[in-house]
N, C-alpha and C positions, 0 to 999 in steps of 0.2 A: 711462934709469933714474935718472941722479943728477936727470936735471933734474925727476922725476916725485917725487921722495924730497926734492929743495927746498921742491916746491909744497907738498909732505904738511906739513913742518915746519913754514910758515909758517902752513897751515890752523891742525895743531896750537896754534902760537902766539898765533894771533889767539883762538882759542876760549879760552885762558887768559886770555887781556883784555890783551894785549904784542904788539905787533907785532914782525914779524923783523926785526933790524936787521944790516947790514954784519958778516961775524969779528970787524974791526977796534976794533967797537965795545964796552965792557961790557956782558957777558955780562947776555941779560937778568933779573928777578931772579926768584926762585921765586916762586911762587903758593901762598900759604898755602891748605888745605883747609879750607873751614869747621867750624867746632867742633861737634860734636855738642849738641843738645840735653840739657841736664839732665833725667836722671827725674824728674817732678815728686814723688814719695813715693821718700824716703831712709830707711835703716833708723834706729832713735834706741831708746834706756833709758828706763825712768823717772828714773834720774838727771835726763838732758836736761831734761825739764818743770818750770820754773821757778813752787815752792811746790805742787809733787802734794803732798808730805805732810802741807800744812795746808789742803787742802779738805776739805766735808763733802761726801764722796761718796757717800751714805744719800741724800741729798737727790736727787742727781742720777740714782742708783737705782730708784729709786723712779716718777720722772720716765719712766724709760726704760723703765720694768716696762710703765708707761702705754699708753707708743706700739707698745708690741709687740703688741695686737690688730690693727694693720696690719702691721708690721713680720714679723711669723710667718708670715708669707704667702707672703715672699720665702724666695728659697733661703739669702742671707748671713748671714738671721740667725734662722733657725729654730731653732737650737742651741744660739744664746745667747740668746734670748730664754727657751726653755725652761729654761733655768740660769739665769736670771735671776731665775726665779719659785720658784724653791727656796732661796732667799737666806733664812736663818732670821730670825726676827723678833729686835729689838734686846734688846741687854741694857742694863746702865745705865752704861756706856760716856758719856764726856762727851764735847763738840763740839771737835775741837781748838783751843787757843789762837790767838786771832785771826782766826776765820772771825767772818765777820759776822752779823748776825741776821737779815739775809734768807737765807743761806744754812742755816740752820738748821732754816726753813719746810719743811714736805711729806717729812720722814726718812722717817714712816711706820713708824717701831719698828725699824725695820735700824741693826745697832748700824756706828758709823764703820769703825771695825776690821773686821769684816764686810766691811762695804760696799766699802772700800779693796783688801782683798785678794780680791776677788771679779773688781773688774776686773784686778788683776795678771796673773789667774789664767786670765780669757777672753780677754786683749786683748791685742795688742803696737801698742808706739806707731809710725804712723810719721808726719816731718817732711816739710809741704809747704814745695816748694822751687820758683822759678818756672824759666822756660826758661834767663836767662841765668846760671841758679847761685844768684841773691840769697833768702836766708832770713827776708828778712820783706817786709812786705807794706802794703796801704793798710788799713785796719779803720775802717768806717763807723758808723753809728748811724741807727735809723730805728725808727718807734716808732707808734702806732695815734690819730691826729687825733680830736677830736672836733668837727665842724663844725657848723652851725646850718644847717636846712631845710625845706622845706613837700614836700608830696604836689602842691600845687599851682600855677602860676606865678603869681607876685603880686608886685609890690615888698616888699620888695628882695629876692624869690628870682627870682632871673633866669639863673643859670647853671646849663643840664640836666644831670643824670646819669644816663648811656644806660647799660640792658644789651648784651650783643652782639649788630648789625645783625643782618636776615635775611639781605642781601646779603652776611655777612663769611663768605671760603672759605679754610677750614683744612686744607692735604695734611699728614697726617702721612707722611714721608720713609721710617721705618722699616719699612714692611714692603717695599720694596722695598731700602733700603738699611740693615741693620741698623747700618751704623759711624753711623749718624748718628739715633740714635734721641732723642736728644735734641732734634733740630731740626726745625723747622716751616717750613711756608710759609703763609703767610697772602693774600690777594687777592680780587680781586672781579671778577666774568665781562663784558666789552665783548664783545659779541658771541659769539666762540665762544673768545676771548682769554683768559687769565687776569691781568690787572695788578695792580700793589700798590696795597692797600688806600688810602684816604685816609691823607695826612699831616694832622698837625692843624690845619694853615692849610689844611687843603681840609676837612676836616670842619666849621668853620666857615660855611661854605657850607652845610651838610647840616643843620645845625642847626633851623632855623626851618621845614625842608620835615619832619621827624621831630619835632615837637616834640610831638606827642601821644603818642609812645610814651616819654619820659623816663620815669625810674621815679622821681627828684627832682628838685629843684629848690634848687641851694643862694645864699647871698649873696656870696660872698666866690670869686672868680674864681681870685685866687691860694692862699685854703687850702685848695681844689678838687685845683688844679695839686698842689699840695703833700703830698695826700690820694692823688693818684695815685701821686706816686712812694713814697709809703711801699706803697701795695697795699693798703691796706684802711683803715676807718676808721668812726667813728661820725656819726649823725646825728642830732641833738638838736631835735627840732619845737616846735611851739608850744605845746603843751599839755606840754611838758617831756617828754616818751617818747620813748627812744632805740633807734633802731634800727640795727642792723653793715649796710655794704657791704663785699662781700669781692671782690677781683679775680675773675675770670670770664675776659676773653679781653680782647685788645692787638690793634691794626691793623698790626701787623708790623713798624714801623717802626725803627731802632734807637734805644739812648737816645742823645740829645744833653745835657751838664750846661750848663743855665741860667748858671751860678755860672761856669764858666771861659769862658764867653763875654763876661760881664760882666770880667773876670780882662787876659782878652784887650785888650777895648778901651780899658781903664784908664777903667772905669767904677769898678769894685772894686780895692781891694786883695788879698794872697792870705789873709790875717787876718780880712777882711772878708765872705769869701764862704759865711756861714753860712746858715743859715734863715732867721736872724732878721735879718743884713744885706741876702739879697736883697729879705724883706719889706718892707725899710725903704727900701732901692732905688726898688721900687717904689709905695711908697707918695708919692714927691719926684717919680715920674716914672706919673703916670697914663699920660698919655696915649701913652708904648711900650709900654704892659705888654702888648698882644699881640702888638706884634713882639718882646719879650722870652719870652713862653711858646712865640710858632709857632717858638725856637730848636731846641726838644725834638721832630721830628717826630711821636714816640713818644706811641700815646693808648692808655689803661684803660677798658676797659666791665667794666660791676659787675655783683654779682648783691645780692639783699638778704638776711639770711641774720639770728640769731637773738642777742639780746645774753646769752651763757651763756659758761661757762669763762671761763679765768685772761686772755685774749686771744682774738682771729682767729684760724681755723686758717690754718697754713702751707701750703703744696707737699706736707710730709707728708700734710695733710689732719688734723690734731690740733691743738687750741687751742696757739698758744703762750704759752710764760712768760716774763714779764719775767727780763731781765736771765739767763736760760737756752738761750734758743731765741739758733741763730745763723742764720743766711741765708748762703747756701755758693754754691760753681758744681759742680752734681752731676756734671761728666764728671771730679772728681778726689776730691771727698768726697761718698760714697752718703749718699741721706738715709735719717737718723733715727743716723746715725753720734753717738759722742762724740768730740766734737770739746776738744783741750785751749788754749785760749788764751791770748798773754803780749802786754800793751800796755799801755797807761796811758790812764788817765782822760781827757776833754774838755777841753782845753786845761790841760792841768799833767802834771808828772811822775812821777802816783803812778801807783805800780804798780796792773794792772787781771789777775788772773790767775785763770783760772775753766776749770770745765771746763762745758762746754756742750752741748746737739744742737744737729743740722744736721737742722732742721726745717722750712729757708724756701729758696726761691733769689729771685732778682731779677734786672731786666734787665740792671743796673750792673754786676752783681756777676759778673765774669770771669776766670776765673785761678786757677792754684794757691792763692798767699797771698793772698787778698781773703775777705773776708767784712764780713757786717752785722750788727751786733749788737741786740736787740731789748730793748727800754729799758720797753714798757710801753706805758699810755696816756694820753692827759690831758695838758694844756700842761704840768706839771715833768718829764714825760718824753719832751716835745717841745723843752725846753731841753737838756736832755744830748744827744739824738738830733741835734740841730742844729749841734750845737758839737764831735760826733766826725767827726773826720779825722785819724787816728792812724796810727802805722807800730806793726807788729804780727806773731807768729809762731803759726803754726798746727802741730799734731800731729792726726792723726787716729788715732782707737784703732779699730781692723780687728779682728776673730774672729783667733785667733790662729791657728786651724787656716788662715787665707785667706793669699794672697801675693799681691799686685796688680802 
């Protein structure tokens, strides 16, 4: 028995990651229990929200009154939506001191005061906080390209823009697995097999045998690439008429960042690794620039869609607004959520604090504190877009009747 009660102990020990050692020797030393996970949603005030009481929340009111033809659908927010639209028209209430004059845009006669205590009054804030505890986060920028292209291939439109294969096979997981309703599998049938879709170094190959079903044809290979990772974008023909490509479907693959690859090899600096640096990357280095994109497994097929509203619709499904719409990871902020955020500007210190929806997701974009913030379209909104990589604090405003 003792000798049965030795082996047990030593089992025990080795399974703690210690092996047994000699009486003689120090005792060996405890085994700390791993820490629990942080709740990603902490409870927080409107104190906490750094400048709530100099937004124009009319503005953003109004915005949301918007998305509630979809939003009322759902069970979360059928109730505030419906209160939302009982919000009395403004009086002549002024814009508080120091909002700016885009934020001013779309009040729509809801007076601030109103507006203000309308969400007090439906919403409780809570703070995303990531697994190890830390309270802020990365905050990106990504913004709607305008690119140049033909209906047909001809010099210099050489690079196709496919909608999604016939071959491309999408399981949605959820009805078998509802904890995972957010996730996809994506592939394509060998035989009786299902395998991962092409990577973009093998759809490269596919290219030229699919080239009659392209739906464009653009010139510029890397503001393609770069059109991809924003998710949507415009395309501007020859006879000047512009029309939207909006995301459609993804070959499955995950994103890779171009930029810390280049980081890695000391190609770039970390200063360096903007938009407009890796363009210029590549602009010294032609002849890698497809071993520089095949970095990014991860490929976008389009759909062609109508150039109307303030932007692209999002994931919502609802045009978004510059410098309003955020891009979220919906397993922790629902979309069409107000979302309140604290950061600062593209490379400098000024304060950046808005409140926003959660209108978009993206393949990047993972995590409690992560989001994308949506800038607009057209190259001065492809400068700021380019130049945000920010550390940032998220609050999400919930039904207050909800507890998550």
């Amino acid at each position: 028995m003792k000798k049965r009660n030795l082996a047990l102990s030593a089992l025990i020990l080795a399974l703690a990651g210690c092996a047994a050692v000699p009486p003689a020797c120090p005792p060996c030393p405890s085994v700390e229990a791993p820490r629990p996970a942080v709740k990603p949603l902490q409870p927080a005030s409107w104190a906490d929200l750094p400048g709530w009481d100099n937004e124009d929340h009319a503005s953003v009111l109004e915005l949301f009154k918007a998305q509630c033809a979809l939003l009322a659908k759902r069970p979360l927010w059928l109730s505030t939506c419906e209160s939302a639209q009982k919000v009395g028209a403004g009086d002549n209430e002024s814009v508080p001191p120091g909002v700016d004059s885009l934020r001013k845009v779309g009040a729509g006669g809801t007076a601030p005061g109103a507006a203000k205590a309308w969400f007090e009054e439906n919403f409780r804030p809570w703070q995303l906080v990531n697994p190890d505890g830390q309270r802020e986060g990365l905050v990106t920028g990504y913004y709607e390209p305008v690119i140049r292209g033909s209906r047909t291939r001809k010099p210099p439109y050489l690079t196709p823009v496919f909608g999604p294969p016939d071959d491309l096979i999408v399981v949605d997981l959820a009805g078998l697995y509802p904890e995972l309703k957010n996730l996809r599998l994506r592939g394509r049938l060998e035989g009786r097999r299902l395998v991962p879709y092409y990577s973009r170094a093998e759809w490269a190959a596919e290219e030229a045998r699919r080239a009659d079903r392209a739906l464009l044809w653009t010139d510029d290979p890397i503001a393609f690439f770069f059109l991809q990772i924003q998710g949507s974008g415009q395309v501007e023909l020859d006879d000047g008429r512009r029309i939207r490509i909006g995301y459609a479907d993804q070959n499955g693959h995950p994103y890779r960042s171009i930029g810390k690859w280049l980081i890695e090899r000391g190609e770039l600096q970390v200063h360096e690794a903007s938009m407009q640096g890796i363009r210029a990357w590549a602009e010294r280095n032609p002849q890698r620039l497809k071993e520089l994109l095949d970095v990014n497994p991860s490929l976008v097929f389009f759909r062609e869609l109508p150039v109307e509203g303030s932007g692209p619709p999002g994931a919502l499904g609802v045009p978004l607004t510059p410098q309003r719409s955020l891009a979220v990871d919906p397993r922790f902020i629902p979309l069409g959520a107000p979302v309140w955020l604290a950061t600062t500007r593209p490379n400098g210190g000024e304060a950046l604090t808005r409140l926003m929806l959660a209108q978009d997701t993206g393949g990047a974009i993972r995590g409690p504190v992560r989001a994308d913030f949506y800038w607009g379209s057209g190259a001065e909104a492809g400068e700021f877009a380019g130049r945000m990589r920010q550390q940032g604090s998220l609050w999400v405003l919930l039904p207050r009747w909800h507890t998550p």
